[in-house]
N, C-alpha and C positions, 0 to 999 in steps of 0.2 A: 558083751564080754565081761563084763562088772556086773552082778547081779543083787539086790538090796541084800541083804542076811535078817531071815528074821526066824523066830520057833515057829510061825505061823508059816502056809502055804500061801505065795503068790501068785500072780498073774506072769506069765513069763514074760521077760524084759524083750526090750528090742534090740536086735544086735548092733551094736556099738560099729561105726562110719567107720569106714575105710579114709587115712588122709586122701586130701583131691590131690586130683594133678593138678601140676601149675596151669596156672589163669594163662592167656595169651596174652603178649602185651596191647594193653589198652591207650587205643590214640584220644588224645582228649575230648577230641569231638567225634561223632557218630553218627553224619548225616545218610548213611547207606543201609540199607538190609543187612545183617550179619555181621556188621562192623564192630567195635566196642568189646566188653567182656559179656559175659553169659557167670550167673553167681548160680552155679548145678548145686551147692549145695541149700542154698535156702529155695531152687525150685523144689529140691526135694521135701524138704519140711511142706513147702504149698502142698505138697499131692499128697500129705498124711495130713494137712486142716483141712483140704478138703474133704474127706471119707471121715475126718472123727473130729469135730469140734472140740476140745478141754479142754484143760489147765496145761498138760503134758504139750500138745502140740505145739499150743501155742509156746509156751515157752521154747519148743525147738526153733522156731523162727527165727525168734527175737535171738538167743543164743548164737544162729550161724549167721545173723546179720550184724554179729560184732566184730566181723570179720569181713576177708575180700573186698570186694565193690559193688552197687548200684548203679544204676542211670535216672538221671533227673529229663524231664521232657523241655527242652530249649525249645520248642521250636519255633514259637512266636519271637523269640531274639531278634534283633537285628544287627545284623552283619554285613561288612562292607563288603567281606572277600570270607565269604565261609571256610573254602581251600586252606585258609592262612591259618583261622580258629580265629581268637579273639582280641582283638587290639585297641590301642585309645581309641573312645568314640562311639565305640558298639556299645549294643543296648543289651543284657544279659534279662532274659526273662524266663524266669524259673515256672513252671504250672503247678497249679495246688486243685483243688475240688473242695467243696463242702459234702457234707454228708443229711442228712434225710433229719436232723436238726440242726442244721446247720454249721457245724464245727470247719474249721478248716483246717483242710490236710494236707502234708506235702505229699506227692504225685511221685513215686517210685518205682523201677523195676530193674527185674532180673536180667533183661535183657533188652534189646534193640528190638524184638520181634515182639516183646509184649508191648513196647512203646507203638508200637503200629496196631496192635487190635485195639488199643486203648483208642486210640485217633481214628482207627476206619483211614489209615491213610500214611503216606509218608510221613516221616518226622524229623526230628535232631534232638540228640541225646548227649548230655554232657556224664561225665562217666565221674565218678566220688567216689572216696573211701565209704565202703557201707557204714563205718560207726558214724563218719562227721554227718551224712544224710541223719541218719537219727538224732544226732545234734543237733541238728539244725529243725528238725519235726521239734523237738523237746521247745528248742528256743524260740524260732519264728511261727512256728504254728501249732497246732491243737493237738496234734498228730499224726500220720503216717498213714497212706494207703497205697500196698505194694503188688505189685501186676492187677490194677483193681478189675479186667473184664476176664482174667484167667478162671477159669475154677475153684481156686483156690485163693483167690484175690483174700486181702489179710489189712485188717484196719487193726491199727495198735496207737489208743489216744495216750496222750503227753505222759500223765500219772500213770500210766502200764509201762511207758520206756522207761522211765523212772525207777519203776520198783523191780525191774527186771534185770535193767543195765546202769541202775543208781544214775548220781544228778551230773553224771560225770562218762556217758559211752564212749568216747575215744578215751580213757582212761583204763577203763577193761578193756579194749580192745586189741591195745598191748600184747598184751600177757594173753589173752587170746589166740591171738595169731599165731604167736609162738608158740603154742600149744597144739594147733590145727595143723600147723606147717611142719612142726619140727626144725624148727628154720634156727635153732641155735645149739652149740655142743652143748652137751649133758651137763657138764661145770657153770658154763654160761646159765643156761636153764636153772637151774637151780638157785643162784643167784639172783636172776629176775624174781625166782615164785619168793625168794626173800625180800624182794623189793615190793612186792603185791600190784594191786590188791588182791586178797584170797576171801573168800566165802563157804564155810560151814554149814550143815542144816544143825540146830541145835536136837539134842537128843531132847523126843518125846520121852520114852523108855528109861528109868534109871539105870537099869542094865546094862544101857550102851555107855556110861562112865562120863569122861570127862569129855573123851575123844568122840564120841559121838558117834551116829549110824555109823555103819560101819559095811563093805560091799564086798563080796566074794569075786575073788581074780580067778583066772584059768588054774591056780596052780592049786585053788582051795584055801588060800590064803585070804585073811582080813584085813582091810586094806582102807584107811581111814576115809572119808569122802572131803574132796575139795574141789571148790568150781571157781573158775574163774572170774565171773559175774553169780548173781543171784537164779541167772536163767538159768545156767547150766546146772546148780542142783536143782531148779525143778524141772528141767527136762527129764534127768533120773527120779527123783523123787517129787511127784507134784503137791504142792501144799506143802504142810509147815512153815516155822519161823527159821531163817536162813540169818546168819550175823558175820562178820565180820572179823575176821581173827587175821592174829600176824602167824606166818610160821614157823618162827622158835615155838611161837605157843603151843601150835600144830603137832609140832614135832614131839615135842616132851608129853604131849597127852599121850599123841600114836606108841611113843617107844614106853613110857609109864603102863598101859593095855599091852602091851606083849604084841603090838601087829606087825605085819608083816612088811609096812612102810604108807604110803595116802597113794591116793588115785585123783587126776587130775581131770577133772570132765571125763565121770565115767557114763557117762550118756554117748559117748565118744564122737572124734576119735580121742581114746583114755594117754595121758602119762603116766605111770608109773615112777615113782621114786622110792625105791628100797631102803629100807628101815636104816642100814650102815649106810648109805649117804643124806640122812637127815641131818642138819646140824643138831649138835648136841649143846 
């Protein structure tokens, strides 16, 4: 939907995610086939790393896993009364794997059905907000490997969640959501993108001014770029130097450049905030 602006000819973009439907409600535990939630939108990014290893892909990952849920493989747990879930006494035992140098990684997936190819077998899946899983990759281990015997299986170590979804992933994950979801009024919304955190790519180009690249909407319009983490501008834009800005500051560059107002994760799905409801 958003497409880079430049004098140069590009590669054509990808078209910008339809928001998902709502997840099903998720029961805490997941010891059945089919049970739990299903995260369709980072299986989708798996079935674009698997066909094209980059920069691009991989950050689509890591971007739609700052959102929804994961499952973690419980199954070795011990539990008095599984039925019940988890009560004083029980043993919680999270699985992780090492990698071919041995790093250790925490054991993630998109669904209850990758937790069984993973195993060759029945399992139990405890169900997570997908940013704290990454959190918890960042803090208790080395890093992350997600549906690892799918096709698309996706290792992302400590320093790549880091630099993707800074030292802080349930912190973008916020503003995230809210972005994916649409889950707040426009007034509302706008207040959170003033609470941040927000992310800019900085302008290669002196051309692009203060405001920076700059991405073409449906209307023809120019439309500042802002991501909610650092993945989400390199999901649009791979590479460059990505920084950190408030958005008064956003704002006074966009409307200073005559644009048309910023775009919010135009890798999508995009928000949109028109130039008269920028604060000023």
């Amino acid at each position: 939907m958003f497409s880079r602006r430049s004098r140069e000819p590009e590669p054509d973009e990808p078209e910008a995610g339809a928001a998902p439907d709502p997840a099903p409600p998720a029961a805490p535990l997941a010891g059945e086939p089919g049970r739990g939630v299903r995260h369709d939108r980072v299986r989708e990014a798996l079935g674009a790393w698997a066909e094209r290893k980059d920069a691009r892909t991989f950050a689509d990952v890591l971007r739609r896993a700052a959102s929804g849920e994961l499952l973690l493989d419980v199954t070795d747990s011990r539990l008095a009364d599984p039925a019940r879930g988890f009560q004083q006494g029980d043993t919680l035992a999270i699985a992780s794997t090492r990698d071919n140098a041995g790093a250790d990684l925490l054991v993630a997936f998109t669904g209850h059905d990758e937790l069984q190819r993973m195993r060759q077998a029945a399992g139990r899946s405890l169900v997570q907000p997908a940013a704290a899983v990454l959190a918890q990759a960042v803090r208790d281990h080395q890093g992350i490997v997600v549906d690892g015997r799918a096709p698309g299986a996706f290792i992302a170590y400590a320093a790549e969640i880091r630099q993707h979804l800074t030292e802080e992933p349930e912190a973008v994950a916020r503003l995230t959501e809210a972005t994916t979801t649409r889950s707040l009024p426009f007034a509302q919304y706008v207040e959170a993108l003033a609470a941040g955190p927000l992310f800019v790519p900085v302008a290669a180009d002196p051309d692009d001014g203060p405001a920076g690249p700059a991405a073409t909407g449906p209307d023809g319009g120019a439309y500042t770029v802002v991501g909610t983490s650092p993945a989400e501008v390199w999901a649009w834009r791979p590479g460059g130097e990505v920084r950190r800005a408030a958005l008064a500051e956003i704002a006074a560059a966009t409307l200073a450049a005559g644009r048309a107002g910023i775009v919010v994760n135009p890798a999508g799905p995009p928000v949109v905030v028109p130039a008269a409801a920028l604060p000023r």
